[in-house]
C-alpha positions as CSV (number, residue, x, y, z in Angstrom):
1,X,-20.1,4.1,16.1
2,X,-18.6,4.0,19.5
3,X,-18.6,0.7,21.4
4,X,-19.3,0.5,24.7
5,X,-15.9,-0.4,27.2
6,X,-17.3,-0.7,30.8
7,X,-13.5,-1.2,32.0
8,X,-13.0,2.1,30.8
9,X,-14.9,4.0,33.6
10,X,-13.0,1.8,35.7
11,X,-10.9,4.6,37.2
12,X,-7.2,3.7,38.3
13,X,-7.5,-0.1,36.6
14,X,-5.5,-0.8,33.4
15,X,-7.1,-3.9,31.3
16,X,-4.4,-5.6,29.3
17,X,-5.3,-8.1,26.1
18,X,-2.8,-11.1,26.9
19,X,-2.3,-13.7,24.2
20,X,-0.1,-16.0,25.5
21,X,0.0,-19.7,24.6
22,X,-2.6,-21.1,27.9
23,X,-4.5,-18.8,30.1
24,X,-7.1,-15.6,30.3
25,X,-7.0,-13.0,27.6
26,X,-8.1,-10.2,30.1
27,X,-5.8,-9.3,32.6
28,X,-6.5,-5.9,35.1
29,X,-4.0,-4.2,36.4
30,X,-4.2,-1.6,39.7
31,X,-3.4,-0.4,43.1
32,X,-5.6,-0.9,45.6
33,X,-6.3,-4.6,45.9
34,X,-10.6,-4.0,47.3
35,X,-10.4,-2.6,43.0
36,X,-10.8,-6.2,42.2
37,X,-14.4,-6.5,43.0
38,X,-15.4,-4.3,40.2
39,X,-13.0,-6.3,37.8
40,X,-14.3,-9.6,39.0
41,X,-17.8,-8.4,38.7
42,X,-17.3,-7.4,34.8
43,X,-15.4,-10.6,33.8
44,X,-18.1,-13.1,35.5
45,X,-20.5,-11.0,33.8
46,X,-23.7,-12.5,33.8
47,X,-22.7,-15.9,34.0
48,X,-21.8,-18.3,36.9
49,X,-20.0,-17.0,39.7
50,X,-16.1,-17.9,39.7
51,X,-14.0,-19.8,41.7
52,X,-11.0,-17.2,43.2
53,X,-7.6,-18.2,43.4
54,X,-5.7,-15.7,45.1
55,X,-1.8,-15.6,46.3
56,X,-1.4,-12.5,48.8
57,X,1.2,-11.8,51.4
58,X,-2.3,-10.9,53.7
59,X,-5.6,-13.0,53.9
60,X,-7.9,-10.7,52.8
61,X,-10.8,-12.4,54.7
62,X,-12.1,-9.7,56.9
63,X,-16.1,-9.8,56.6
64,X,-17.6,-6.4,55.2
65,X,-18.7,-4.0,57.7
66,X,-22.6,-4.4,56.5
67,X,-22.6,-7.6,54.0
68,X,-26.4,-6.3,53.5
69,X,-25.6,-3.5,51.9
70,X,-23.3,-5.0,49.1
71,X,-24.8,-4.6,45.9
72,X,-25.8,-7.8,44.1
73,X,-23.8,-7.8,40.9
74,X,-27.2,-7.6,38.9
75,X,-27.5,-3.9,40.5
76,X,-24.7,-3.2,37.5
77,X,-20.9,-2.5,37.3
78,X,-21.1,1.1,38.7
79,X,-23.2,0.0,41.9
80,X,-20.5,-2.1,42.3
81,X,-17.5,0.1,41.7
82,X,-18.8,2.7,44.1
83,X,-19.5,0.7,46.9
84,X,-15.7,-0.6,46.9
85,X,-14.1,2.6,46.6
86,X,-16.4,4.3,48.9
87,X,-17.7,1.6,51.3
88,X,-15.6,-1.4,51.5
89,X,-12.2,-1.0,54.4
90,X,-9.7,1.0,52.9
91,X,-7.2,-1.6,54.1
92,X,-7.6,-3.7,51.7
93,X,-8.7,-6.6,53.2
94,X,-12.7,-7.4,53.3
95,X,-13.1,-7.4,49.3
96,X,-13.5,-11.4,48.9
97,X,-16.2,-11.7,51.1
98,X,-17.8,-8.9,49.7
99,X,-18.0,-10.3,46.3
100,X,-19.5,-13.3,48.2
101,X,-22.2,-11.4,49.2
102,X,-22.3,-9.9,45.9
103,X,-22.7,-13.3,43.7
104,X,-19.5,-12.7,42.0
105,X,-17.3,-15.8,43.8
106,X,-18.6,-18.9,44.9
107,X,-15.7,-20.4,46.9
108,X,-12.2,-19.1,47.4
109,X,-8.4,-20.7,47.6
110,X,-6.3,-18.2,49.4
111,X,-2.7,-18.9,49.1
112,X,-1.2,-16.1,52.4
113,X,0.9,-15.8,55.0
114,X,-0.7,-13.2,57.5
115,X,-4.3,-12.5,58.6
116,X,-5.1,-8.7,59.0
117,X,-7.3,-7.7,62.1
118,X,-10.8,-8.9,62.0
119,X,-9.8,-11.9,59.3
120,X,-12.7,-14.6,59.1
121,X,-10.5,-18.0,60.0
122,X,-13.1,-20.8,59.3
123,X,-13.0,-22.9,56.4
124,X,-16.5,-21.5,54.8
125,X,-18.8,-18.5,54.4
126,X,-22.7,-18.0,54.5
127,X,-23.7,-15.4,52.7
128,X,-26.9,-13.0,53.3
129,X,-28.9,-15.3,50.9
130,X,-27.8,-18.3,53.0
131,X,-25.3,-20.0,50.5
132,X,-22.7,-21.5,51.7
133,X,-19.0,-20.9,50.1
134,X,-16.3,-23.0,50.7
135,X,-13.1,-21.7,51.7
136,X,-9.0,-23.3,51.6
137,X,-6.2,-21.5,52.7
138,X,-2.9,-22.5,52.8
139,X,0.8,-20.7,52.7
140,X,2.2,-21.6,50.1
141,X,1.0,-23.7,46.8
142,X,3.5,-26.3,48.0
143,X,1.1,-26.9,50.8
144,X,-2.3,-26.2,49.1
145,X,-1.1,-28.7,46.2
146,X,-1.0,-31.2,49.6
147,X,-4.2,-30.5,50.3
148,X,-6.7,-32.8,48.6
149,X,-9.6,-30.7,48.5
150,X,-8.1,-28.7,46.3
151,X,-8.0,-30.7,43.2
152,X,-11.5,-31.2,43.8
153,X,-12.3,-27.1,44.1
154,X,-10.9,-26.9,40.6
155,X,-11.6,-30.0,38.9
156,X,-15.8,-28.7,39.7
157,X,-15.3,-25.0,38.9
158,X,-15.8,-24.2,35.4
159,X,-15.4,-20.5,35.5
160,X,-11.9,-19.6,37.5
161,X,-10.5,-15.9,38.7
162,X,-6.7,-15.9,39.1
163,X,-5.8,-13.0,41.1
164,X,-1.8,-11.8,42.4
165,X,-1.3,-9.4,44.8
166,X,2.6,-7.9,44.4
167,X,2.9,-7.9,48.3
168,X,2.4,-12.1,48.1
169,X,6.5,-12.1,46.7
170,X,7.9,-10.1,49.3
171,X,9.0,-10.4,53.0
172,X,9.3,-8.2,56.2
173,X,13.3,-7.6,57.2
174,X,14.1,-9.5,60.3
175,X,16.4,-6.5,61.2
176,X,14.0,-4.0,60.4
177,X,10.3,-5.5,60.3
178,X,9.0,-2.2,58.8
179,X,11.5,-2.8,55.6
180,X,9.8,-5.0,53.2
181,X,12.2,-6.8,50.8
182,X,11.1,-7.7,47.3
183,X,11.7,-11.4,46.6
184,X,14.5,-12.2,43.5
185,X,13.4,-13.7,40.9
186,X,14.1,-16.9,41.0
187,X,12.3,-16.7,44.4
188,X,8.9,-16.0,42.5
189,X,9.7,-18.6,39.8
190,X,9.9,-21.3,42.6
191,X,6.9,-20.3,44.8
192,X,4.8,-20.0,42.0
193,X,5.9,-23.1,39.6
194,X,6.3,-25.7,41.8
195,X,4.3,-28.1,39.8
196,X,3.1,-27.4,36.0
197,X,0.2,-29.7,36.3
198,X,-1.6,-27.8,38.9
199,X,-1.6,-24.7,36.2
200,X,-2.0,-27.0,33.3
201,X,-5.5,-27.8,34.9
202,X,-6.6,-24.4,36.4
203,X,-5.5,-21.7,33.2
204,X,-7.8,-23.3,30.5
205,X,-10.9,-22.5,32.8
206,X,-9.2,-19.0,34.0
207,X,-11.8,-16.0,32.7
208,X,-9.4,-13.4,34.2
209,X,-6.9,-12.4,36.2
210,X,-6.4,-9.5,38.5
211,X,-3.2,-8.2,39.7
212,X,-2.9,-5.5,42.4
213,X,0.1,-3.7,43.2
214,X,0.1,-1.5,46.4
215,X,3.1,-0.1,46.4
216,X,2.8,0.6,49.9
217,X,2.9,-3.0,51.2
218,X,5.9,-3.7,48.2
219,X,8.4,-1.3,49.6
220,X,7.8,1.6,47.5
221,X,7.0,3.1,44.3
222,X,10.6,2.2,42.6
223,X,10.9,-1.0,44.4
224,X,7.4,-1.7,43.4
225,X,7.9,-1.2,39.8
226,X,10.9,-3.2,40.1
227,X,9.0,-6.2,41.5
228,X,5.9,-6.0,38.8
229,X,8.4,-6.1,36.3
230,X,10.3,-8.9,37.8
231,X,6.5,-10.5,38.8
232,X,5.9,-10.1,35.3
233,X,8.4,-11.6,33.3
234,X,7.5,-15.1,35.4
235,X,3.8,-14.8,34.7
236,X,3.3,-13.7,31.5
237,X,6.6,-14.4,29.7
238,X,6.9,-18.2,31.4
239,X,3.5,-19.0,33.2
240,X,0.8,-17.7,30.5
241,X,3.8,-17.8,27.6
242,X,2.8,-14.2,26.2
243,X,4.7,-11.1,25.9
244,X,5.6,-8.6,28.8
245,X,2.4,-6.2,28.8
């Protein structure tokens, strides 16, 4: 009898089974970072929304062109799926508001360095329903570990969403600011591990994570591969304490 895999019509997103030592089992995979929403929207299922932690070079807060027309996650997985390939900015950057909207997220930590055009910059969201999110930013995890709100976002949420984008370890050239340069690794190993116990306390509640790579933004196809694979020997190997995927 065939069993039903709803990641599977989930085109261009790889689901890997992680069984590391602390941390989410299901971890998806793909390009374009707005393919999160369907991901997020099949691991929250039909339960609580999740609190989002996501590390980016960019803060994807730009507000969705019609938050109205956003599927509610209860319209199903495919509602959801086509309105982010076909509807949602094909920049990339108005996909965390959207699952606002959608009932997927309930508040957000956004760990960036740059806001795209059009970025919300206040410290909350009301959605269409008039529920209000709550939203930290911050630059690096250094800072947001500074921030005392933060332990209080995560000590409340019982259903977390980590999600990576590849861009968040790499820089723009000074000499050449349309170069991007992958960060080493000992580079990612500091930015993201600058204190166990904040991860210690946020992976036992973390239902998934979602790592996009847009090559694009990481210098290239090869020098993208080489960063995921770089990305990924600190995250899974030494973070989550499972085997490279």
């Amino acid at each position: 009898m065939r069993t039903e895999q709803p990641h599977l019509k989930l085109a261009g997103v790889t689901r890997l089974d992680v069984r590391g030592k602390r941390g989410p089992l299901d971890v998806f995979v793909f390009d374009p970072h707005r393919l999160a929403l369907p991901c997020w929207t099949l691991a929250v299922g039909d339960g609580a929304p999740a609190l989002l932690v996501t590390l980016d070079r960019h803060f994807d807060l730009v507000p969705p062109a019609n938050p109205r027309a956003v599927p509610a996650r209860d319209a199903g997985l495919r509602a959801v799926d086509e309105h982010t390939r076909w509807e949602l900015d094909d920049r990339n950057v108005d996909h965390i508001l959207a699952a606002m909207e959608a009932g997927v997220i309930s508040d957000v930590i956004a760990v960036a360095r740059s806001h795209p055009g059009g970025a919300h910059h206040g410290d909350g969201w009301v959605d269409r329903n008039g529920e209000a999110h709550q939203i930290l930013t911050a630059p690096t995890l250094d800072a947001l570990l500074a921030d005392p709100d933060t332990e209080a976002l995560i000590q409340n949420a019982r259903r977390i969403i980590l999600d990576m984008d590849l861009d968040c370890f790499t820089s723009l050239s000074d000499a050449d600011p349309t170069e991007v340069l992958p960060w080493p690794t000992d580079v990612i190993r500091g930015f993201l591990m600058p204190e166990d116990a904040w991860w210690n306390t946020l992976l036992p509640r973390c239902i998934a994570m979602t790592m996009a790579c847009e090559p694009v933004h990481c210098g290239g196809m090869v020098r993208g591969n080489r960063l995921f694979e770089d990305v990924a020997r600190v995250v899974f190997m030494e973070l989550l304490g499972a085997s490279l995927p």
